[in-house]
N, C-alpha and C positions, 0 to 999 in steps of 0.2 A: 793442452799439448799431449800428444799420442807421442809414446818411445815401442818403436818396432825393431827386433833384431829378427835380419835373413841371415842364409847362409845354407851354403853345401861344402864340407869341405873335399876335397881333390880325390877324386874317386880311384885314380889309378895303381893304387897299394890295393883293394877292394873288390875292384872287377873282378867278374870271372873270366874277362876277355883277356887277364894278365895271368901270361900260361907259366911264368917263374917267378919264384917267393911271393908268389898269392898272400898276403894277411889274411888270416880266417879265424884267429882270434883277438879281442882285444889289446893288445899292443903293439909296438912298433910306430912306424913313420905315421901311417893314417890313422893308428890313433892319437896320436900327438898333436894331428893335424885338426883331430874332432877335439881334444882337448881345448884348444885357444877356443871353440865355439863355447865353449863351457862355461871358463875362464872368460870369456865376454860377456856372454850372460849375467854372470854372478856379480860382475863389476859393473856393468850398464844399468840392469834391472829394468828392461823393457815391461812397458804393458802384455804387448806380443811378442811372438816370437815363431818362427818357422823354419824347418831344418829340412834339408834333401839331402837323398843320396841314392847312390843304383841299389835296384831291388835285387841285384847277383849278389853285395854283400853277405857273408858267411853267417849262419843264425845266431850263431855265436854274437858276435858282431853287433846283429842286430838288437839281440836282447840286452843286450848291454849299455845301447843308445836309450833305450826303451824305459831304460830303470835310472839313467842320470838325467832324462830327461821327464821324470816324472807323470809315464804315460798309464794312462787310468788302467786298473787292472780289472771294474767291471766291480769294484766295491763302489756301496753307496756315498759312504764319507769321504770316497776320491772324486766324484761326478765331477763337481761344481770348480775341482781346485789342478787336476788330474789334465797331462796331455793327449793329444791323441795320434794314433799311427793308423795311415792311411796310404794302399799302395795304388798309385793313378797308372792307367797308361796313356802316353798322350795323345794315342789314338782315336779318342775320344774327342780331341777338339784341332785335331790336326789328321791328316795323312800320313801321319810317320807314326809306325810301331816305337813306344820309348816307356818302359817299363822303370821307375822310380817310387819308393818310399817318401813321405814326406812327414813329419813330424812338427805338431804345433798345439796353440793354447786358446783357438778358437771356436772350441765344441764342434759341434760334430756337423762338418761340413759336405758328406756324402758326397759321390762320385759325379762329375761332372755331366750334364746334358751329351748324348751322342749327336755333335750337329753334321754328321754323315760327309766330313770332306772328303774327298776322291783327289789323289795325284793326279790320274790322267784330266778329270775334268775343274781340277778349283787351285794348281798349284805347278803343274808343268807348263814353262816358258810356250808359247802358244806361236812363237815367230823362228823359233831353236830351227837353224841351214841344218836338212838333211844331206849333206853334199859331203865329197869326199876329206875334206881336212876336218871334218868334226868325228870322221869314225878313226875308232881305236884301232890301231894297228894290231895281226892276228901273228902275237911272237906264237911258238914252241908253250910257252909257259902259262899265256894268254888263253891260248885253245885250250891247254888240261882245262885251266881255271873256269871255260865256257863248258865246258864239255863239248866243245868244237862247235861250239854256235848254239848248242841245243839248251842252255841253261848250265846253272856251275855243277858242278858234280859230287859236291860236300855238302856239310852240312852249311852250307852259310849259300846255298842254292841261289844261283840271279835267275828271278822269277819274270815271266816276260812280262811288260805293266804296260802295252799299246794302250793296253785296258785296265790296270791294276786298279783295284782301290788304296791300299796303304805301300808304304816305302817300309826299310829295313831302319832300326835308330842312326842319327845323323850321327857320323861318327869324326874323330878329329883329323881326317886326312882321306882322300880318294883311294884309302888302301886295296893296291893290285894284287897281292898276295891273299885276301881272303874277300874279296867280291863288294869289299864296302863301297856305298856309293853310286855301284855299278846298275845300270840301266839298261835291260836290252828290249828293243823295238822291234820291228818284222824283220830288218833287213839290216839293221846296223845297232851299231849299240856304240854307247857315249855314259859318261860319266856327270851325276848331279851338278848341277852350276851355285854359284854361290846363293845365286839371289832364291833359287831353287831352299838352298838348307835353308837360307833365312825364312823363307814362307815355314816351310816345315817344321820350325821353330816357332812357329804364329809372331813373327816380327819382320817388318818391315822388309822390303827386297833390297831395299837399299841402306840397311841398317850399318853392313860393315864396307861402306866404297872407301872409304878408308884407309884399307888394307889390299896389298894384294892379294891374289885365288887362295895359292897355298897358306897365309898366316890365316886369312879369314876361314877356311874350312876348320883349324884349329880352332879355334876360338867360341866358331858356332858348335863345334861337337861338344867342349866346354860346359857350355850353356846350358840355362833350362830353354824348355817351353813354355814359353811366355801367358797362355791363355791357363794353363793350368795351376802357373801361379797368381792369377788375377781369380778365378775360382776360387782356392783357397783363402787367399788375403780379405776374398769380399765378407765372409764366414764371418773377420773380427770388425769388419769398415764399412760394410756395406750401407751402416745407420750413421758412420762421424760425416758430421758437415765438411763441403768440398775446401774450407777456406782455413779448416782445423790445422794446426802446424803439425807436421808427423816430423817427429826427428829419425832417423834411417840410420844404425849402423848394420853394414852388410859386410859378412866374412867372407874372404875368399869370392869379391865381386864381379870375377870376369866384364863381361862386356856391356856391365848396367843392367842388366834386364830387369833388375828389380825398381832399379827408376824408369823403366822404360813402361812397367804396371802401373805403378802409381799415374803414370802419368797419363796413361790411356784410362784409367777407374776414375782420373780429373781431378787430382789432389793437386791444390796451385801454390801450397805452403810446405814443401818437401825441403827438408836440410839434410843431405845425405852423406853418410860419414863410409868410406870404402877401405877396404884393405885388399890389397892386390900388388903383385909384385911383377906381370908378365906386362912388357910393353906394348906389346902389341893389341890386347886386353883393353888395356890405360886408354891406350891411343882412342879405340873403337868407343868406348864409355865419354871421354872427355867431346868428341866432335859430335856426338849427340845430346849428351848433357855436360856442357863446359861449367854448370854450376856443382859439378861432384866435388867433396873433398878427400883426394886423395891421401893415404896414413902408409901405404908401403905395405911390410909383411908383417902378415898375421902374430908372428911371435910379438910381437910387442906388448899386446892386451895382456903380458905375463909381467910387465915393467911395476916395479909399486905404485909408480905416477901417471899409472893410463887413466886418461879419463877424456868422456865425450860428453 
C-alpha cells in the first residue's frame, strides 16, 4: 500500500493578483490554510507527498514553505531524505501560460517535456459561430479595455491569437475588467468557452458539464493542470505496479484532479480521502469520480481524532 498526500492550499490571500491585504508574510488566513497541509502530513505520514501553489507567492512566504517542508538545501546528508522545489509553467504541456511552484518528496523530477501545444491549432473549439450573437458587445468600457479593437491597453494586453501559440492563466471568471479570458480574432472577439479552460487544464472538455459556464469557469481556474501533475506524481509511481492500493488524502481538493491523474497514469486500486467544502467543486469531483470520499473542511485534520 502506497499513502500519497496532495494539495494546494487556496491561493487567494497569496496572489499577487490580490491588489488589497496581499499576505507576503507568513501568517494570517493562507497561512493557516497551509497549516492543515502540515497538520495532515504529520498525522497521515504519507509515503509521498506534493504541494502547489502560485509562483506570485511573496519570498517570504515561500521560504518558509521551504523549510516546514523539509526542502533539500544542496547539503549531502539532506539528498536522500530532503524535498524538493520546482517552479513548472504549464506551458509546457498545455497552451496556457500558468506559472506554479510545486513542492515534493520524489527526487528530482526536472521540468517537463515541451510537447509544443498551440491554442489556435490543438485547443480552440474548431466549430465556435462567428456570427453576431457570439461577439461582445463594444460598451464605453469595453473599448478602453480593447484599446478600441486594437488589443487591451494595460498591462494585462489581449493579444490577437487568430494565430497565437499560448493563452493567458485560466483564471476563475471571464473577468471584463482586466481582459481575463478575453480572446480577440480578426474581426470579432468573444470570450474562452468552458470546454476551451478544460482542455487548457489538460482535462477533459467535458470534465465540468456538470455545472453551469459561470460555476465551472471558477472551479477550473481553481484547478491545477492536470499533465503537470501526472509529470510530477510519475517521478514517485512511475515503477509501483498499476493494481498497487494508493490510499489519496487530498487537501483542499477542488474538482478531483488529483483522481483524475491517477486515473489516467492507470491506478485501478485508488481510495481517495478529499477535503473540500465548495459545492459546486463536490459536485464536479463526485459525477466523475462517485467513488471519492468526501470529509468537508480542511480544519478538521486539527481534531485529536483525525485519522484516515
Amino acid at each position: 500500500m502506497i499513502k500519497l498526500l496532495i494539495g494546494g492550499s487556496p491561493c487567494t490571500y497569496w496572489s499577487i493578483a490580490k491588489k488589497k491585504n496581499r499576505e507576503t508574510e507568513p501568517n494570517g488566513i493562507g497561512w493557516e490554510l497551509f497549516e492543515n497541509y502540515i497538520i495532515a502530513k504529520e498525522k497521515f505520514k504519507p509515503d509521498f507527498f506534493l504541494y502547489e501553489n502560485n509562483k506570485s507567492a511573496a519570498q517570504a512566504i515561500k521560504d518558509e514553505i521551504k523549510k516546514r517542508l523539509n526542502v533539500w538545501d544542496g547539503s549531502l546528508f539532506m539528498e536522500d531524505t530532503g524535498a524538493r522545489y520546482i517552479e513548472i509553467n504549464s506551458a509546457l504541456v498545455s497552451a496556457q501560460n500558468r506559472q506554479r511552484f510545486y513542492v515534493h518528496n520524489f527526487g528530482d523530477v526536472g521540468q517537463p517535456e515541451d510537447r509544443g501545444i498551440l491554442f489556435w491549432r490543438d485547443i480552440k473549439e474548431k466549430n465556435y459561430c462567428k456570427c453576431e450573437k457570439y461577439k461582445a458587445k463594444k460598451t464605453p468600457s469595453r473599448i478602453r479595455m480593447w484599446n478600441g479593437g486594437n488589443g487591451g491597453g494595460s498591462r494585462y494586453t489581449c493579444k490577437n491569437i487568430t494565430m497565437a501559440e499560448k493563452t493567458g492563466t485560466v483564471t476563475t471568471n471571464q473577468d471584463r475588467s482586466i481582459c481575463a479570458g478575453l480572446i480577440e480574432f480578426e474581426d470579432f472577439f468573444r470570450y474562452l468557452t468552458v470546454e476551451e479552460c478544460c482542455k487548457l487544464q489538460t482535462l477533459p472538455p467535458d470534465y465540468c458539464k456538470s455545472l453551469s459556464k459561470n460555476q465551472a469557469y471558477k472551479c477550473i481556474g481553481n484547478g491545477w493542470t492536470a499533465e503537470v501533475i501526472i509529470h510530477i506524481l510519475n517521478g514517485a509511481l512511475k515503477d509501483i505496479p498499476r493494481d498497487e492500493k494508493i490510499v489519496v488524502l487530498s487537501m483542499y481538493d477542488g474538482i478531483g484532479t488529483g483522481r483524475y491523474c491517477l486515473d489516467k497514469m492507470g491506478f485501478k486500486n485508488v481510495e481517495y480521502h478529499a477535503f473540500e467544502i465548495d459545492k459546486y467543486a463536490i459536485k464536479v469531483a463526485m459525477s466523475n469520480y462517485p467513488d471519492i470520499i468526501q470529509h468537508g473542511d480542511a480544519y478538521q485534520v486539527r481534531k485529536d481524532n483525525f485519522k484516515i
